[in-house]
C-alpha positions as CSV (number, residue, x, y, z in Angstrom):
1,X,47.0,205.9,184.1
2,X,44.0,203.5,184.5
3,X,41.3,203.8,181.7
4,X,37.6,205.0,182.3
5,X,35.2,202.0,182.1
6,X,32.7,201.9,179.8
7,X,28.7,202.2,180.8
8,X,28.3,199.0,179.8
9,X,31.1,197.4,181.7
10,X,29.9,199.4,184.8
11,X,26.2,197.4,184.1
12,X,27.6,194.7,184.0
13,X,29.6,194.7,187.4
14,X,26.8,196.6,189.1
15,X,23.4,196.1,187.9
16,X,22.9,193.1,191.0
17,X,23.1,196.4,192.9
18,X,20.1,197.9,191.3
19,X,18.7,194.2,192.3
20,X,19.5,194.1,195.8
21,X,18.0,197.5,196.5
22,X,14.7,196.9,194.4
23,X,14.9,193.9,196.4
24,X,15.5,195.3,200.0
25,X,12.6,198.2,199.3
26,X,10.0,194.9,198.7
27,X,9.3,196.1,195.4
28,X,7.5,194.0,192.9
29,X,9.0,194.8,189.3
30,X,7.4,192.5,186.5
31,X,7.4,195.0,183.8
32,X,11.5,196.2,184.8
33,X,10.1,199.7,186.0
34,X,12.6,200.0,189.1
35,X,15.1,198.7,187.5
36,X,15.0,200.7,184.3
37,X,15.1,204.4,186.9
38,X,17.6,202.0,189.0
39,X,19.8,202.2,185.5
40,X,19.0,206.0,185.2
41,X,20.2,206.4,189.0
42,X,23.4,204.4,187.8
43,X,24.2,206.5,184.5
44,X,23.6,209.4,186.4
45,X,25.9,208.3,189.6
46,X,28.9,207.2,186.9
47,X,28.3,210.8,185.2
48,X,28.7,213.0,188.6
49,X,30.7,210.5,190.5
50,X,34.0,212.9,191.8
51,X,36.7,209.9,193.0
52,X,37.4,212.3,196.2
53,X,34.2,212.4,197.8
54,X,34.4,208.7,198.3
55,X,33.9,204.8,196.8
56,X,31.7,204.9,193.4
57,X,30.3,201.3,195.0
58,X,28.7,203.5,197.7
59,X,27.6,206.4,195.6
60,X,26.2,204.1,193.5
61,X,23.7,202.7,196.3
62,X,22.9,206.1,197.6
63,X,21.9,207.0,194.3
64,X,19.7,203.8,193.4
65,X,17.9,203.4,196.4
66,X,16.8,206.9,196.6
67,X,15.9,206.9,192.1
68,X,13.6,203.7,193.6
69,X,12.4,205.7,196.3
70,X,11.2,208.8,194.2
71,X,9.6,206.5,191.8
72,X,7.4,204.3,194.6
73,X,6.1,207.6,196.0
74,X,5.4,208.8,192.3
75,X,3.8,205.7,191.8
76,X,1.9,205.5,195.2
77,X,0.6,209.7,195.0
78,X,-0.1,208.6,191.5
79,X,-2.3,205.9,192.6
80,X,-3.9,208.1,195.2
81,X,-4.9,210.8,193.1
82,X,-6.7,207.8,190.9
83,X,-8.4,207.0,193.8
84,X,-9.5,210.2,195.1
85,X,-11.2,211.0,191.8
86,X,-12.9,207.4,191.7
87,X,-14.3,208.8,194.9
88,X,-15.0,212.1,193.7
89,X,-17.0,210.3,190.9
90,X,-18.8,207.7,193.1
91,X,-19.7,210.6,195.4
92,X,-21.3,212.6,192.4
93,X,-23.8,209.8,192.0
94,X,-24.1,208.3,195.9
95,X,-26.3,211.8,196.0
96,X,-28.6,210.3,193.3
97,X,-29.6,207.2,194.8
98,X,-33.4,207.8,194.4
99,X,-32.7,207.7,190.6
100,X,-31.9,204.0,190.8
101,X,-28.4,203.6,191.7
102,X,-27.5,200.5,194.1
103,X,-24.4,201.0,196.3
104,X,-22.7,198.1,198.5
105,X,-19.4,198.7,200.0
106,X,-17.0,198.3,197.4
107,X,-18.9,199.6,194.4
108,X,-22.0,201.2,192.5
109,X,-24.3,199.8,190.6
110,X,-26.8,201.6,188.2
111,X,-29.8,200.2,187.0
112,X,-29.9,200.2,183.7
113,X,-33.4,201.8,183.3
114,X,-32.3,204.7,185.4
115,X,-32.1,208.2,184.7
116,X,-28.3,208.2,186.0
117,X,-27.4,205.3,183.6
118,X,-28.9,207.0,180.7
119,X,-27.2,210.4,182.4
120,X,-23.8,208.1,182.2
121,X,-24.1,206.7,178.4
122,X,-24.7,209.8,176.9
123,X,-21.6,211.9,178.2
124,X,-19.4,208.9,177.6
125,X,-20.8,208.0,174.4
126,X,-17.4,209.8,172.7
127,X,-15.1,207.7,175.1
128,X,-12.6,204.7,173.9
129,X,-13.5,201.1,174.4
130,X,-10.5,201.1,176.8
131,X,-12.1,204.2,178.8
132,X,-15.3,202.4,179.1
133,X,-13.5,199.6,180.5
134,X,-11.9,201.7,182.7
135,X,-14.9,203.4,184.2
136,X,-17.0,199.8,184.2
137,X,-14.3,197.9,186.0
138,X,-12.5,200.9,188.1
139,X,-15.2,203.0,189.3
140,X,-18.1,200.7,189.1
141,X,-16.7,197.3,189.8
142,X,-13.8,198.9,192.4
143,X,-11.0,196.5,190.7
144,X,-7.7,197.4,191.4
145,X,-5.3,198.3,188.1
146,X,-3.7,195.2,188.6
147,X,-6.9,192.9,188.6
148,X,-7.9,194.7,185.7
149,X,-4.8,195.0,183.4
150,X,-4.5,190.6,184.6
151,X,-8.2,190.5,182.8
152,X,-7.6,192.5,180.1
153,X,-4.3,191.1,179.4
154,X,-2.3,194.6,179.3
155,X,0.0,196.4,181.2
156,X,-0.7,198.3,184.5
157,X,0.5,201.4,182.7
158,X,-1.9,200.7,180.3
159,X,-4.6,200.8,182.6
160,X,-3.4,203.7,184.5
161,X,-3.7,205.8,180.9
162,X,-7.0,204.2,180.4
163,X,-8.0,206.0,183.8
164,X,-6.1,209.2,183.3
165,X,-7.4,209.6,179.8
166,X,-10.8,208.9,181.1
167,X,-10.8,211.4,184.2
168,X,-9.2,213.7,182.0
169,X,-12.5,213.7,180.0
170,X,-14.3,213.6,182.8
171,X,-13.0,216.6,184.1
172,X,-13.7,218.7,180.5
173,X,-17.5,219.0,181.5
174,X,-18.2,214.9,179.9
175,X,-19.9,214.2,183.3
C-alpha cells in the first residue's frame, strides 16, 4: 500500500495549477492574494478529496478556480460597497453647493473658506492621518485604491482599511 503524500509534496506538484487558473480568470496578483485562497482551495481539496468520486488532478481545479472565483466577487462587492458610500458622501454635500463646494465630474472640491470645509475639519478632527488621506484622495480627488496605495507606497489592503475605518466613522454620527 502506497503512502499518503505530504501537503507539501502535493504544493509542490500542483501549485502551477493554482497558476494557470489565476492566470486563465485574468487576475492580477502582485501581493499573492489569489494564490494564497488558491492554497486554501488546495489544502481543503487534499483534505475532502474521496479517491472514488474521481482524479484528485480534477478536484483540485474545480476547487481553485471556484476559491478564486469567490474571492474576485468578494473583492469586486467589496469595492462596490466603497464606492457606493463615496457617493453617498459626495451626494451629502452636492446638496450644499451654495456653501462653496466646486464639483467637476470626477470629484469635489471645497473651498477652504467655506462653511462645508469648516463643517468637514471639525467632525474629522479625531480621524488618522491615513483616514484623512483616505477621504482627501478617495472621496475628494476620486483616485482609485490602487493610484493611491502606488502614491502612498502601501498596500491596496492598506488603503481599503484606511476607507473602511474611515466610513466606519463616518457612519457613527462624525459627518
Amino acid at each position: 500500500m502506497r503512502e499518503r503524500l505530504t501537503f507539501e509534496e502535493i504544493v509542490e506538484q500542483n501549485e502551477r495549477r493554482i497558476h494557470y487558473q489565476i492566470h486563465k480568470l485574468n487576475l492580477h496578483d502582485p501581493y499573492k492574494e489569489y494564490f494564497n485562497e488558491g492554497l486554501v482551495a488546495m489544502w481543503r481539496a487534499y483534505e475532502s478529496y474521496h479517491p472514488d468520486k474521481g482524479p484528485l488532478a480534477t478536484y483540485f481545479n474545480f476547487m481553485i478556480r471556484n476559491r478564486l472565483i469567490d474571492q474576485l466577487r468578494k473583492q469586486k462587492r467589496q469595492e462596490n460597497n466603497e464606492r457606493v458610500s463615496s457617493q453617498q458622501l459626495m451626494n451629502k454635500f452636492g446638496e450644499t453647493n451654495y456653501y462653496g463646494c466646486m464639483e467637476d465630474a470626477n470629484s469635489m472640491m471645497v473651498a477652504e473658506d467655506s462653511p462645508v470645509y469648516n463643517y468637514i475639519q471639525e467632525r474629522t478632527e479625531s480621524f488618522s492621518d491615513n483616514q484623512k488621506k483616505w477621504l482627501r484622495f478617495y472621496i475628494g480627488e476620486g483616485m482609485s485604491i490602487k493610484e493611491i496605495a502606488e502614491q502612498e507606497g502601501v498596500s491596496d489592503d492598506a488603503v481599503k482599511s484606511w476607507g473602511r475605518q474611515a466610513r466606519k466613522r463616518l457612519r457613527e454620527g462624525a459627518l
